[in-house]
VOGU-3710 file (C-alpha; in Angstrom, 3 decimals, decimal comma):
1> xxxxxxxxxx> 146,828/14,907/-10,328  146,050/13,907/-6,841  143,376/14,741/-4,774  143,352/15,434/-1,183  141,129/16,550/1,261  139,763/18,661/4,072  140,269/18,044/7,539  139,578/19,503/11,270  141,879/18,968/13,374  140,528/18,834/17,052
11> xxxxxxxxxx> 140,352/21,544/18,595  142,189/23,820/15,629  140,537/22,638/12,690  138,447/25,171/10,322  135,431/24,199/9,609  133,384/26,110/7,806  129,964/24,391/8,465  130,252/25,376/12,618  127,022/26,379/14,139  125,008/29,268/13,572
21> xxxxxxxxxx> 126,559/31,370/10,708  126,686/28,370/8,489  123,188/28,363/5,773  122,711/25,458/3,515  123,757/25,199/-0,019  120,858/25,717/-2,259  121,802/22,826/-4,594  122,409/20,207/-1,578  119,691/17,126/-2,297  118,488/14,388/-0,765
31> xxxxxxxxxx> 118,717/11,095/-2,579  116,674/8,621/-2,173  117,847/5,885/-4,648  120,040/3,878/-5,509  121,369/1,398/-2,596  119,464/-1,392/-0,281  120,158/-1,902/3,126  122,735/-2,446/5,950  123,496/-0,881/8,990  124,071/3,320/9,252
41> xxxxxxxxxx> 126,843/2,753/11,836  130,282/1,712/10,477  128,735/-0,627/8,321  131,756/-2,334/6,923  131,152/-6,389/7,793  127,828/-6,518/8,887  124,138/-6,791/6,911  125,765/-8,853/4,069  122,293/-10,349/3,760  120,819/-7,105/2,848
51> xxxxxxxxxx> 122,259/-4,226/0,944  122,873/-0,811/1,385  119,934/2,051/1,905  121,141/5,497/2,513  117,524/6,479/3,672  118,524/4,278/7,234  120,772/7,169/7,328  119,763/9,807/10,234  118,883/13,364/8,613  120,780/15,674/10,402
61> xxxxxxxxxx> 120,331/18,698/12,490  123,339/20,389/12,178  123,476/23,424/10,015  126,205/23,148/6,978  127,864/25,817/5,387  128,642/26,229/1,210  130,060/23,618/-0,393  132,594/21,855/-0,318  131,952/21,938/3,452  135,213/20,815/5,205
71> xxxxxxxxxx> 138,407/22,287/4,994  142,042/21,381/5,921  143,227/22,310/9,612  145,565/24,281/10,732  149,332/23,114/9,590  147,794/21,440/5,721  146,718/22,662/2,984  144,920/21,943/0,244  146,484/20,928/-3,283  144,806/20,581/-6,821
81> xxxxxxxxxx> 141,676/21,083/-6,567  139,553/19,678/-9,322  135,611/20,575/-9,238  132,780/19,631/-11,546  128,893/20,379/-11,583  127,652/16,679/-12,028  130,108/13,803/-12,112  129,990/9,775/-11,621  132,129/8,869/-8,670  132,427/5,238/-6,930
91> xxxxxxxxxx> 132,733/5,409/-3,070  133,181/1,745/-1,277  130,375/1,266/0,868  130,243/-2,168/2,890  133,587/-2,686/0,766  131,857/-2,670/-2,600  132,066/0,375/-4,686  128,986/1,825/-5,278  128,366/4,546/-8,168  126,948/8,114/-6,884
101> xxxxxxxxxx> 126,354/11,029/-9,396  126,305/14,585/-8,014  128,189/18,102/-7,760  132,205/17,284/-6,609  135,177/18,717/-5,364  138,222/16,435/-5,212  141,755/17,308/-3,989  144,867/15,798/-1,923  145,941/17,195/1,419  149,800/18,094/2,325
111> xxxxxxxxxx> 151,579/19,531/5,236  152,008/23,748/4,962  155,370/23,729/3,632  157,209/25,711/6,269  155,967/23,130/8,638  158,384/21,123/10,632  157,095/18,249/11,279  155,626/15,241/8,960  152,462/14,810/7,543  150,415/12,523/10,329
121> xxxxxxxxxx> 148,234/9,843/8,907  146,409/9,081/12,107  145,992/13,342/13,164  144,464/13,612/9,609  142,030/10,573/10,161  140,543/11,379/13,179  140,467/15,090/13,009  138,011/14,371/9,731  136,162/11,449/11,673  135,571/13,805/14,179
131> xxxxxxxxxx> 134,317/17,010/12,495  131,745/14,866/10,110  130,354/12,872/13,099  130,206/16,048/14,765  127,797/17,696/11,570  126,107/14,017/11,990  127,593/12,427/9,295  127,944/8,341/9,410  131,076/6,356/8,293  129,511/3,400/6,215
141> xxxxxxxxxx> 133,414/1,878/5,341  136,730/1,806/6,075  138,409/-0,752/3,254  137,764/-2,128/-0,180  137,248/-5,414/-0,708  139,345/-7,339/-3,297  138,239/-7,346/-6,906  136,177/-4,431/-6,464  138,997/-2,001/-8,583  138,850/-4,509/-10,858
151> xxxxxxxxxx> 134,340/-4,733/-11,250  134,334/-1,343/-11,560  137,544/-0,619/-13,937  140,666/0,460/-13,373  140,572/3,140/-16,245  137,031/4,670/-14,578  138,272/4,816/-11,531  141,991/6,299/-12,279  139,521/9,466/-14,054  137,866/9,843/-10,741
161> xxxxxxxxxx> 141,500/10,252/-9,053  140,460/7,512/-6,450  143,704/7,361/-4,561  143,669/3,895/-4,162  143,809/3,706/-7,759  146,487/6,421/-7,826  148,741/5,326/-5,177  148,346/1,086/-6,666  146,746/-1,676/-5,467  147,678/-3,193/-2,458
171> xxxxxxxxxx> 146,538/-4,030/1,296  148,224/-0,799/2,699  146,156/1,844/0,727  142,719/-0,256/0,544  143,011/-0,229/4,132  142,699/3,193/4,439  139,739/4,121/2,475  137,175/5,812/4,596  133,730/6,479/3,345  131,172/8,895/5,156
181> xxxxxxxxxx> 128,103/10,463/4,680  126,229/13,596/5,926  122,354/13,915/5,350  120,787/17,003/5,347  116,846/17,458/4,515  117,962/18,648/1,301  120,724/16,361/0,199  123,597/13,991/0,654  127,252/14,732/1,272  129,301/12,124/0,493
191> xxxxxxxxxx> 132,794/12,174/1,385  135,726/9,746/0,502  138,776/10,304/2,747  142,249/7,980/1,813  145,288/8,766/3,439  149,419/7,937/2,670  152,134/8,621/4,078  153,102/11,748/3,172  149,608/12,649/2,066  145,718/12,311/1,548
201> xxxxxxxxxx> 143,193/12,446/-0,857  139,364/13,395/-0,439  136,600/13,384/-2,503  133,229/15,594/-1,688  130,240/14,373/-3,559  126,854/16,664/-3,154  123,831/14,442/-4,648  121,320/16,089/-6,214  118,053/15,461/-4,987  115,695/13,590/-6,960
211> xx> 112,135/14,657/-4,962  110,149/17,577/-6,492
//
């Protein structure tokens, strides 16, 4: 089944986490744990002295809505949506998949069908870039690295629905792995976007917070 994902186009994308209206979900969680260092900009190819920390990522102020958070713009259209209360996902951060447990909705992304024209890889990436910078969010990769599939197994990741799993192994798909994260007071949002060419995939991860 694959999994595809949200995505505001500019300028006509929904959103529902938009200013004002939009409350935080009660079960959104900060996290401290897990990673070790490296840069909270598009981190992908620099720090590889130190690893990843998500606390060097900037809380934000922007008010989110209910989860899932970000839905698809005008012209797609969600497809398959799979949800689960707690689940182990791996998103590539720095190009190295890193394992993140939390609330998650996962589903691929299509044209509407009465549309006209073609699904647009490049429309799709930056109309998501720009609505989760825009909530504050940080993109900490954009590719795999090579044997990383293979550290983390094949079999876990094909139960995840990680499209680059899905769609094979090969330079065109890890290529287009894109890995972001929003950080709320209350939690972490993290957000795995990979896109073909006549569709997408995205993953939403909420982590649940570990503080008292």
């Amino acid at each position: 089944m694959k999994k595809a994902l949200y995505v505001c186009l500019a300028g006509s994308l929904l959103l529902t986490a938009c200013g004002g209206k939009s409350k935080n979900n009660a079960g959104q969680t900060d996290s401290a744990a897990t990673d070790t260092a490296a840069p909270v900009t598009k981190a992908t190819g620099e720090s590889k002295s130190e690893a990843f920390n998500v606390s060097k990522i900037p809380v934000t102020t922007k008010n989110l809505s209910t989860f899932p958070y970000l839905s698809a713009p005008d012209g797609y259209r969600y497809n398959d949506i799979v949800k689960s209360d707690l689940e182990t996902l791996h998103f590539a951060v720095d190009g190295k998949l890193m394992a993140v447990d939390g609330k998650t909705y996962k589903t691929n992304i299509y044209k509407n069908r009465e549309s006209e024209t073609p699904f647009n890889m490049q429309v799709v990436d930056e109309a998501y870039k720009k609505v989760i910078t825009d909530l504050g969010g940080v993109q900490v990769s954009d590719k795999l690295l090579p044997g990383e599939v293979d550290k983390a197994g094949k079999s876990v990741l094909e139960r995840e629905n990680h499209a680059y799993v899905t769609i094979g192994e090969n330079n065109y798909t890890l290529s287009h792995v894109r890995t972001y994260i929003i950080k709320t007071a209350q939690a972490e949002v993290w957000i795995e976007l990979s896109l073909y060419e006549n569709g997408g995939y995205i993953n939403i991860l909420q982590k649940e917070s570990t503080k008292p």
